[in-house]
Structure formats: C-alpha cells, structure tokens
RODO-549827 format. One line per 2 residues: number of its first residue (from 0); for each residue x, y, z of C-alpha. Coordinates in Angstrom, 1 decimal. Layout:
NUM = X/Y/Z; ...
This chain:
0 = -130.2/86.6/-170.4; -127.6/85.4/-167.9
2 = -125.8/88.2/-165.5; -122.5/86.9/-166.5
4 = -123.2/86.9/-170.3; -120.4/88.9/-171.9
6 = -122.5/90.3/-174.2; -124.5/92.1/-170.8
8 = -125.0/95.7/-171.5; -125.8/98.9/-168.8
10 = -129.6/98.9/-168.9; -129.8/95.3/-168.9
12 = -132.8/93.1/-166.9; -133.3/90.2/-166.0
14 = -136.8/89.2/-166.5; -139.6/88.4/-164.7
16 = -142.2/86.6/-166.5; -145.7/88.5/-165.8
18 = -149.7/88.2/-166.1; -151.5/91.6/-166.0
20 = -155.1/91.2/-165.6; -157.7/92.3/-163.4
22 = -157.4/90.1/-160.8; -159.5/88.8/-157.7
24 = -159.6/86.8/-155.1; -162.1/84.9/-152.6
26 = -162.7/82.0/-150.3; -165.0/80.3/-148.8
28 = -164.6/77.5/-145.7; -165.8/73.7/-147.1
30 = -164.6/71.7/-144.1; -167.1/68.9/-144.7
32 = -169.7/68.2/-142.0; -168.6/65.7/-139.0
34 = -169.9/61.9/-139.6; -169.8/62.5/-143.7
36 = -168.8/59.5/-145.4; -164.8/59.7/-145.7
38 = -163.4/55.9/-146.4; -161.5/56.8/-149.3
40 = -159.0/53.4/-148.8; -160.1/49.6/-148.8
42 = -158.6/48.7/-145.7; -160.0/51.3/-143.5
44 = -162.8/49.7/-140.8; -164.4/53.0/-140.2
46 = -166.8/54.7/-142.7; -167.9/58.4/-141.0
48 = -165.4/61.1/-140.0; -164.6/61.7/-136.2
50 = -163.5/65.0/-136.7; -161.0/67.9/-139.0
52 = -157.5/67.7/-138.6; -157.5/71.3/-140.2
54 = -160.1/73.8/-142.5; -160.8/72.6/-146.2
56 = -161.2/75.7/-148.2; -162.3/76.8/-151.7
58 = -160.6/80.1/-153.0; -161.6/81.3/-156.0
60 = -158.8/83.4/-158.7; -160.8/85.7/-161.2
62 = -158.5/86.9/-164.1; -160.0/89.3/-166.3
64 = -157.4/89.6/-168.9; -156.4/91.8/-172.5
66 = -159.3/89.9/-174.6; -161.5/90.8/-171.0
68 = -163.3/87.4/-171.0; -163.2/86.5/-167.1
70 = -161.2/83.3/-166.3; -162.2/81.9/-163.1
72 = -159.5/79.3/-161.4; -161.1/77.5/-157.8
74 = -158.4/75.5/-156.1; -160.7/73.3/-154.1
76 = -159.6/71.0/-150.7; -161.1/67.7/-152.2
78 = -160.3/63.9/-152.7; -161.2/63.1/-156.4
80 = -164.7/62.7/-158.8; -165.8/59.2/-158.8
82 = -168.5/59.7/-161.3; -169.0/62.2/-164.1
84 = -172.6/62.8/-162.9; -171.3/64.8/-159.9
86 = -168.5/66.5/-161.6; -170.9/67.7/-164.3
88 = -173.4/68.5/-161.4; -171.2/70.7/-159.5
90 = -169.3/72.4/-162.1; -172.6/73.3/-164.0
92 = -174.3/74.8/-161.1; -170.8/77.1/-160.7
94 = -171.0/77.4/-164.7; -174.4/78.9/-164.4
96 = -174.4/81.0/-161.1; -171.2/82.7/-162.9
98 = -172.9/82.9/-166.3; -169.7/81.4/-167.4
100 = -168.8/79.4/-170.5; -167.3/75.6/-169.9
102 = -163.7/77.2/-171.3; -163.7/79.8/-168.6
104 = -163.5/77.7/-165.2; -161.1/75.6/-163.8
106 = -162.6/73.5/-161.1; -159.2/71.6/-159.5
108 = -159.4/69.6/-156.6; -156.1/69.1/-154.4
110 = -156.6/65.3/-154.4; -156.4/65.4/-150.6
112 = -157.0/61.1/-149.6; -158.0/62.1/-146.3
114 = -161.7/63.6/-147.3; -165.1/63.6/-148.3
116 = -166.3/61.3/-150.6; -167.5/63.3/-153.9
118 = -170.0/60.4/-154.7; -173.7/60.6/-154.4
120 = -174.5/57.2/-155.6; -172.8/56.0/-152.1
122 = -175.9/58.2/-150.3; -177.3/54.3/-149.2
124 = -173.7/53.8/-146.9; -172.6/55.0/-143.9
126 = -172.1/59.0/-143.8; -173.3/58.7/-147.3
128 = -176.7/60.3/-146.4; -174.4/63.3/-146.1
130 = -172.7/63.6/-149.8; -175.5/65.2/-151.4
132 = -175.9/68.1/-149.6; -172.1/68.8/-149.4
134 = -171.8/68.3/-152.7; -174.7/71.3/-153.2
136 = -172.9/73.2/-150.6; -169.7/72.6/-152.9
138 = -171.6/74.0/-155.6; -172.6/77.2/-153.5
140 = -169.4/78.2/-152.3; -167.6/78.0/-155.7
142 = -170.2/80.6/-156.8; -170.2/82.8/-153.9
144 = -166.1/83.0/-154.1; -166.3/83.3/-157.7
146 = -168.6/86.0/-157.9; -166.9/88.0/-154.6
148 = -163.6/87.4/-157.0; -164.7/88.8/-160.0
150 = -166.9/91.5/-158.3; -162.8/92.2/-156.6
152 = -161.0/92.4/-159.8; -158.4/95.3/-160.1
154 = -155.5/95.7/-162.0; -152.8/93.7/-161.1
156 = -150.3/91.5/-161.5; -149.0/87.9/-161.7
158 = -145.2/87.3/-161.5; -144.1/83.7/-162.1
160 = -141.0/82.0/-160.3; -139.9/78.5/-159.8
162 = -138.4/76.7/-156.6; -137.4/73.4/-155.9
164 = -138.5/71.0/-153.2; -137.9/67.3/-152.4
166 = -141.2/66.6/-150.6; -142.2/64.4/-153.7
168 = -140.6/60.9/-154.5; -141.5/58.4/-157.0
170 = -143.7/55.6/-155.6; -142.9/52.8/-157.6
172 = -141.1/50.3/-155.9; -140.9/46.6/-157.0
174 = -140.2/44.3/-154.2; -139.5/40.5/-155.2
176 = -141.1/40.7/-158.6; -144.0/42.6/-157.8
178 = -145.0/46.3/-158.5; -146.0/48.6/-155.2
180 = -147.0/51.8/-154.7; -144.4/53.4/-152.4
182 = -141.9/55.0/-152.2; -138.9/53.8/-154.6
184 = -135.2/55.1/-153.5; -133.9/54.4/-156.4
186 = -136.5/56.7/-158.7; -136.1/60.2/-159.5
188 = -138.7/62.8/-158.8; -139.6/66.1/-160.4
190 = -139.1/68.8/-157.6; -140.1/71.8/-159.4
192 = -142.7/74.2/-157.9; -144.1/76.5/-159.9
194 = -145.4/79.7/-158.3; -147.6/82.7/-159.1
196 = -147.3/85.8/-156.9; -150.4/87.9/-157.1
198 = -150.1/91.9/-156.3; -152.1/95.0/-156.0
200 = -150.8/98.3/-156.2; -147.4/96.7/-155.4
202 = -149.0/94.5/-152.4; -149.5/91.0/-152.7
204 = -153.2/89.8/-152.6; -152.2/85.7/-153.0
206 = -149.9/83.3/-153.6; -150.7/81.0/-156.8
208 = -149.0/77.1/-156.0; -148.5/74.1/-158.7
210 = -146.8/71.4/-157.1; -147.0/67.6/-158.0
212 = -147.0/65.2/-155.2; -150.2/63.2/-153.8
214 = -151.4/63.8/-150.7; -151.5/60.7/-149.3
216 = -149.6/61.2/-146.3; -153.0/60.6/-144.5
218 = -154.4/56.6/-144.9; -156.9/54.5/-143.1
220 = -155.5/54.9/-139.3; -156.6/58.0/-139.5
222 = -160.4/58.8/-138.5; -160.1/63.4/-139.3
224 = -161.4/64.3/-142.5; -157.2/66.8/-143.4
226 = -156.3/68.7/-146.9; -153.0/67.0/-146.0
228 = -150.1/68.8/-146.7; -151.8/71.3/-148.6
230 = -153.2/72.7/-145.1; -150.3/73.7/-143.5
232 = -148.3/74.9/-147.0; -151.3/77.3/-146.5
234 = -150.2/78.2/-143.0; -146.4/78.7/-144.0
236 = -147.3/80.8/-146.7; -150.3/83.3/-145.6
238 = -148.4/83.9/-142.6; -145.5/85.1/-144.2
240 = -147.4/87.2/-146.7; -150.5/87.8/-145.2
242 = -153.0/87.0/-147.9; -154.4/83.6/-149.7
244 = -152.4/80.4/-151.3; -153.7/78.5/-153.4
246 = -152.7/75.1/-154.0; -153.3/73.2/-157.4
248 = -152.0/69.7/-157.9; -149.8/69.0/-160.5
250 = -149.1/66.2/-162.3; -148.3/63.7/-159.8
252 = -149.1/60.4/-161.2; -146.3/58.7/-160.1
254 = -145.4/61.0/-157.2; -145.9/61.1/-153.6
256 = -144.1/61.8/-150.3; -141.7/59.1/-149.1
258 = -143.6/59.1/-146.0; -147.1/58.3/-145.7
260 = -150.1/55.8/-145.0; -150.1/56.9/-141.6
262 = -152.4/58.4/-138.9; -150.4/61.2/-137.6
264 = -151.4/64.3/-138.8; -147.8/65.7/-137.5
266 = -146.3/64.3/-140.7; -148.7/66.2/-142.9
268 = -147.9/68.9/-141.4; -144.4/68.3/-141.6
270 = -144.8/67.7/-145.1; -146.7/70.8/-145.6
272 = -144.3/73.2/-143.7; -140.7/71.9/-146.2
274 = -143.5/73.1/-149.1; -144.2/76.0/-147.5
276 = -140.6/77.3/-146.6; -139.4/75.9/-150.2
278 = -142.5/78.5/-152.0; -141.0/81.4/-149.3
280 = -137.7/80.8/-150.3; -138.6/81.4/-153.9
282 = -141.1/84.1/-153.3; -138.3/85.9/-151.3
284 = -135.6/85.7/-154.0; -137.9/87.9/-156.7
286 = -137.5/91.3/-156.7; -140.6/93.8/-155.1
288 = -143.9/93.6/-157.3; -143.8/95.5/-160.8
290 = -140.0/95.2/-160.4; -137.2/93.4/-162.2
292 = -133.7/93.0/-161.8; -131.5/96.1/-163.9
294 = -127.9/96.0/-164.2; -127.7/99.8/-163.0
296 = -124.0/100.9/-163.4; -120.5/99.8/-161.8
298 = -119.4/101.2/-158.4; -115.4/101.6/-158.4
300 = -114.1/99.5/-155.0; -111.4/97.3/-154.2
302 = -112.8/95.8/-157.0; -115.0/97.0/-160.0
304 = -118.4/96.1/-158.9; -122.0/95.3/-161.2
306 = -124.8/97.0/-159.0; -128.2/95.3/-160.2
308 = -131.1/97.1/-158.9; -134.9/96.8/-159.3
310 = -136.7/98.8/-161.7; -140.4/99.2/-163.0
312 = -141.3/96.5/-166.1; -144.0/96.4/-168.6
314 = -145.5/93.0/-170.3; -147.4/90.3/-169.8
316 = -150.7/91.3/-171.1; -151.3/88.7/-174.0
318 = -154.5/86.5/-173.2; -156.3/83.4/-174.8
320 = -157.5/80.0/-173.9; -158.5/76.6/-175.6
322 = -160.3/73.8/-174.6; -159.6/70.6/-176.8
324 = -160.1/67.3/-176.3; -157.0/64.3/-177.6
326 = -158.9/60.8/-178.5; -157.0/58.2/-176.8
328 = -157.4/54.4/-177.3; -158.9/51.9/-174.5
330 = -157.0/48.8/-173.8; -159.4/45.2/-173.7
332 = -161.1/45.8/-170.1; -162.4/42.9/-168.0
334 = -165.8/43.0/-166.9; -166.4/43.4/-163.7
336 = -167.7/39.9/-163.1; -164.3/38.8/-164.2
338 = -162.5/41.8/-161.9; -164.3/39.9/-159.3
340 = -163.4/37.0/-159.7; -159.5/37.9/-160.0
342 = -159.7/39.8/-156.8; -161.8/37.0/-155.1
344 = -159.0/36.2/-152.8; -157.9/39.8/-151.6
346 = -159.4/41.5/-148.5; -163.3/41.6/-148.7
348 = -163.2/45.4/-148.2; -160.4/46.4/-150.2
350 = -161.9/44.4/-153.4; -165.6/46.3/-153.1
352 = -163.6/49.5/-153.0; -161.5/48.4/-156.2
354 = -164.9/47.5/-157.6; -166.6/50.2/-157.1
356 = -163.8/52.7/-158.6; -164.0/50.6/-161.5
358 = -167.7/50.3/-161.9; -167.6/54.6/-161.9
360 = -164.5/54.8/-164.1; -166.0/53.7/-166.8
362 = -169.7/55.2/-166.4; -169.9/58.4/-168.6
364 = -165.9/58.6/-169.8; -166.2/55.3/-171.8
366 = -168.9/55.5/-174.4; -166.7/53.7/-177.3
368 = -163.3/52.1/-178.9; -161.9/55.0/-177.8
370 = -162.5/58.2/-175.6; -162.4/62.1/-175.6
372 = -160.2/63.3/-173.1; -160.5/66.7/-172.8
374 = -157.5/69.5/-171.5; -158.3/72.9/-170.8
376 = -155.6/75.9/-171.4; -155.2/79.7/-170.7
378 = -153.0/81.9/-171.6; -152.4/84.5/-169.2
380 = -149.4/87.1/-170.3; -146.3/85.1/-170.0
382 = -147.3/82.3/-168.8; -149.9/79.2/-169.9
384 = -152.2/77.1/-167.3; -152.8/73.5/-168.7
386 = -155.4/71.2/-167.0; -157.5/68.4/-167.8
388 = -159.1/65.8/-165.4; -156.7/63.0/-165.0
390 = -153.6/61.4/-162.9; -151.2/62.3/-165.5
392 = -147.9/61.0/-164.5; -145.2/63.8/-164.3
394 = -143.7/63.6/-167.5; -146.6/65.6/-169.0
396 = -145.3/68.6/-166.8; -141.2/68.2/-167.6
398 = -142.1/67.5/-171.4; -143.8/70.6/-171.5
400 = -141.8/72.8/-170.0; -139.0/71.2/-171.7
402 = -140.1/72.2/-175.1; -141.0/75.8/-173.5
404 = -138.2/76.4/-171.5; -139.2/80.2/-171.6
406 = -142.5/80.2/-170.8; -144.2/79.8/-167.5
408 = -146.3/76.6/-167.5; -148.5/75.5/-164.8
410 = -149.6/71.7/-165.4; -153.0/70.8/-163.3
412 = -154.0/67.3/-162.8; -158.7/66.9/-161.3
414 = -159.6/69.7/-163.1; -162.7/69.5/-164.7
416 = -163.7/66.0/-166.4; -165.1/63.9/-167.7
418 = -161.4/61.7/-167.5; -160.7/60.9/-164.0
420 = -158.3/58.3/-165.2; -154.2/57.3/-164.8
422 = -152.0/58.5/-167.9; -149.6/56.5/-166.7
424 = -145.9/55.6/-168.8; -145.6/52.6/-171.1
426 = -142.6/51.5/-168.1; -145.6/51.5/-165.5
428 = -147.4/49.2/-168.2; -144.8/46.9/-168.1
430 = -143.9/46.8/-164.8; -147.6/45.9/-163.8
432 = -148.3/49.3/-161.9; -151.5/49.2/-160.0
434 = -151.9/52.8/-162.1; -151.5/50.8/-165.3
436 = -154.0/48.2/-164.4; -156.1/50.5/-162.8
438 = -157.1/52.9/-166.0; -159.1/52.1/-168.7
440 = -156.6/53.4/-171.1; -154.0/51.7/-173.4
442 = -150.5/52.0/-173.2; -149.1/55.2/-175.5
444 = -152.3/57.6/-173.5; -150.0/59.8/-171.9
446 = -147.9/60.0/-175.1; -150.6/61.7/-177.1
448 = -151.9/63.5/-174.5; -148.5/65.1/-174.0
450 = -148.1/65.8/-177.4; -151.5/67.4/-178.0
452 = -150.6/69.6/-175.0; -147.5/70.7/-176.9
454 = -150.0/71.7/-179.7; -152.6/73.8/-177.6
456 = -149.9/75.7/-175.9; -147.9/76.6/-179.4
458 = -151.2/77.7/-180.6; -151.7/79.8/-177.9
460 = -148.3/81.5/-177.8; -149.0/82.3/-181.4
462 = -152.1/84.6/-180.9
C-alpha cells in the first residue's frame, strides 16, 4: 500500500517484509598465506602474492527457521572454483563437519579477481605448492563459523530493503566491430541492492548484502592478494552499525565497475565506500527493528497533517527450500587442440590461461549432450534466496523480481556447483562476447534457467 492511496485508512502500515528465525552469526579471517599462487589474469608476469591489500573473511549466517531445519549461508572472500573436484572437496568437508544435508548450505564466493587460486591441480606452479593447504584451511573455517553460528542462534529477525547504486556498469563495449569487455556508456545496468538487516532483541547483529557487479577493479598490476570492493563495503557498513556484512554476489554476468584493471587499491576502495554509503542510506530509511511504518492519527496545524509512526509487526515466519537442477543444452565445443590452434597467435601467457579455464570447465560439469545445472532456493519468511553456481547475467535477477514484485528475492551467482559457467544473453551470442564464447553452453541457457527459477520460487511461496 502507497501512503497517498485514497483508500489509506487510521491503522494503516506500511510493510516491512521480514524473516523470523533463529538466527546466528560467525566469522573467521581467510586472508590467504603470502607467496600463494594468485595470477588469476593472462597477462600478469608475476605468479605469488607480495602481500594483502585488506583481510579476506568467511562469515557464516545460521537460520533456523518455522520447519527448524538449520540453513547455513557462508559469504566467502574468494576468486571463483576452477574445478568441481575442489568445490565438491570443500563444500563436503563443511557438509559433514555441520552434519548438514547438500540443500542446507550455501557456499558463495564474492568472485574477488584479486585472490587465491581455488585450484589444486596448479600445486606443480609457482605458489601453487600453497593451494592445498588453503583450500583445507577453507574447509576448517566454514565449519568452525558455521558451527559458532548455529551454536549462536536466537530469535530474531531479518528485515528486507532495497537501495540503489551506480557502482555497476555494463561491460560490453564493441569497438570497431569487435566485442570487449569493458565498460559500455551506452548500456544500462541494474543498480538494485538488495539488503537484509539482521537484529536481536531490537539490536542489529549483521548486515546481509546482494549486489551484482564483479570485482575486477583489481587486474594484473597489482601484486596484494584484495576482496576488492567488497573489503571496504565491509568497513562502511560495520562501522556504522557495529556488527558483521556480508557480501554475496549477485548476478553480475554482464556487470562491472566502469573503472577497473588497475593496480591501485584506492579505487577499490573507492568503489567499495559509494556501496557502503548507498546500503547506509537504505538501512537508515527503515524504521527501528520489529517496527513498521503506522499511519497513527492527524495532528490539526496550519495544515491537517498524517503522523506515521513505528509500531511493533508480526510475520515472516513461513520457511522451505528446494534444490533442483534445469538441463540446459551444450553448443558444438572445439577441442582444445583446435582452441589452440585459434589462439596460436595471442600472447603466450594469456592463451595457457584461456586453456587451462577451458580444460577445467568442462571436467566434471560436462558428462553429456546436455548438462544438470543445479540452483539452490530457501524460503525464509518473506523473502526467497536463489543461488546456483554460475555467471548468470543480470537478467536472471530483474526477471525474477519482476514476476515477484512483492517478494524479497536475493539472486546469488558461485554458490555451490557443479556449473561454474557464463549464462550469458542470446545478444552476447551474437555479438561475439568473450562470455558467449567462453561457456560451454548454447544460446537460450539463461532463458531456461530463468524460467525454472520462476518455478522453484512459485513453488515455494505456495507452501
């Protein structure tokens, strides 16, 4: 309901959409070691990290909602799985230190280009030797934060809000016939950021962030393993509320910051600090926790005047999840001999890393004609969480909460896998996008995926 509906009655609210759940939250520090293996972009001359531009951290949400299964979320400061066998290692080990089933964890990495690399079949290269034993260390700290979390659980609350920032642009620019990936002036971006506030007893406890825009601000110049922009969105944020953000990507395929592929860590920071104050300014138009907006009688002054005040609200205590996978067709893939040879004549280093992310792509996702691509949903009260493991471009996000203009939705992209693929448009197709060419998929992906999505989350709102 709109305040300046005429059919607004005394007693009227305005509603804030709500979780109430048990809920709990930890973290644990996962800045990876110095000399680790962080060359995460073909033109880079350097292998090994110097050095952190800021902390990587793991926090861990438990939600232990009406149906009381626990629901772990861990937003994680991480570049991106480049084979399933790590994934599946990491996850599992946090799957059975919880004693959790597969549908009740959300492992999302922030996509941060500016990290570790998640791979332990690169243990033979430089600051490789290192991968394995942060990857167990990965492993560890999701369990210890999820267990602190769900030993922390309390009643609570989660109260949902949108705000709007333009740190994300779309990055597909053609320039004299051919497609780039940068920023495009003449593209639109999705700006929306959706935002959980978590609360106590009326304090807040954390600050939940879904925002869709990579996190390449960072590139080869720069030598510091960084979270990007995510770290100092963290900084804005806990400092204003004093307790945890989180940070989960959203879907971002297409999205990125119109500045970036540099080696100052001042513009991350930058970057970080407009998503910061944009969450604030949201955070700081809702009402106090447990409260909503009630229009609470007219005050006779030089004009009639409509007092809206907060008052206590109920809801939000609905809970289920889903986990169900969309089979989406493969377009005809090269081999790599022939990738080779097509890339023969780029830069030596920049064609071994193209290689190499194809060579894993397709280990473990690709097993067929088609593939299983699996997405992952919770309901939580009023609003729904939908992730799966791929770069799905943005529409996925605006589609769905298009068709669910009511309900909170908060879209994750690297979350869980197998999948670590593009879902890019069937423009991007067209247009030759290096995310088109890049993902094993076929045009019409993204289209299916969406509308499977649409299915899960009906379903859900049902029960």
């Amino acid at each position: 309901m709109h305040p300046t509906d005429s059919s607004t009655r005394l007693g009227d609210s305005i509603r804030v959409p709500r979780t109430r759940a048990r809920i709990g939250v930890a973290r644990r520090d996962i800045t990876p070691p110095l000399g680790i293996r962080a060359k995460n972009w073909g033109p880079a001359d350097w292998e090994r990290s110097e050095g952190a531009h800021r902390p990587f951290e793991l926090t861990a949400l438990a939600i232990i909602a009406a149906d009381d299964r626990p629901r772990v979320l861990l937003a994680v400061d991480g570049t991106w799985w480049r084979r399933v066998a790590d994934e599946q290692g990491v996850r599992g080990a946090i799957l059975d230190g919880l004693e959790l089933d597969a549908d009740q964890l959300m492992l999302s990495l922030s996509h941060t280009h500016a990290g570790a690399v998640l791979c332990a079949a690169d243990a033979h290269l430089a600051g490789g030797e290192l991968i394995p034993g942060y990857l167990e260390a990965l492993a560890a700290a999701g369990v210890e934060a999820g267990l602190e979390a769900l030993e922390a659980a309390r009643p609570g609350l989660i109260e949902w809000t949108t705000g709007r920032c333009t740190l994300a642009s779309d990055r597909e620019l053609d320039l004299d016939g051919r497609a780039l990936v940068g920023y495009n002036p003449a593209g639109a971006a999705d700006d929306t950021v959706m935002i959980g506030r978590l609360s106590i007893d009326g304090a807040v406890t954390a600050t939940l962030v879904n925002y869709a825009c990579h996190p390449t601000t960072l590139a080869w110049q720069s030598r510091q393993v960084s979270p990007d922009y995510v770290g100092a969105l963290r900084e804005i944020v806990e400092q204003a509320t004093g307790a945890p953000c989180l940070f989960v990507q959203g879907a971002s395929g297409e999205l990125a910051p119109r500045e970036q592929y540099t080696g100052d860590v001042t513009v991350a920071d930058r970057h970080g600090r407009s998503l910061g104050h944009a969450v604030m300014a949201a955070l700081d138009a809702l009402p106090v926790p447990g409260d909503q907006l009630t229009l609470d009688g007219v005050v006779e002054s030089g004009a009639p005047l409509a007092v809206w005040a907060g008052r206590a609200a109920d809801g939000g205590d609905a809970a289920a999840g889903a986990v169900a996978s969309v089979e989406l067709p493969l377009r005809d893939l090269p081999t790599i001999d022939e990738l080779a040879e097509e890339w023969k004549d780029i830069d030596p280093r920049s064609r071994e890393e193209r290689l190499g992310r194809a060579r894993n792509l397709r280990d473990g996702y690709i097993t067929g004609p088609t593939v299983q691509h699996p997405l992952w949903a919770w309901r939580l009260g009023d609003a729904v969480i939908v992730a799966h493991p791929g770069e799905a471009y943005s529409r996925l996000q605006t589609t769905l909460r298009a068709r669910f203009p009511e309900v909170p939705i908060v879209v994750i992209n690297l979350t869980n896998g197998p999948g670590f693929v593009y879902l890019p448009t069937r423009e991007a197709y067209e247009r030759g996008a290096y995310q088109a060419w890049q993902t094993p998929l076929a045009p019409g992906g993204l289209e299916l995926l969406e509308q499977h999505a649409i299915g899960v989350v009906a379903g859900l709102l049902e029960q």
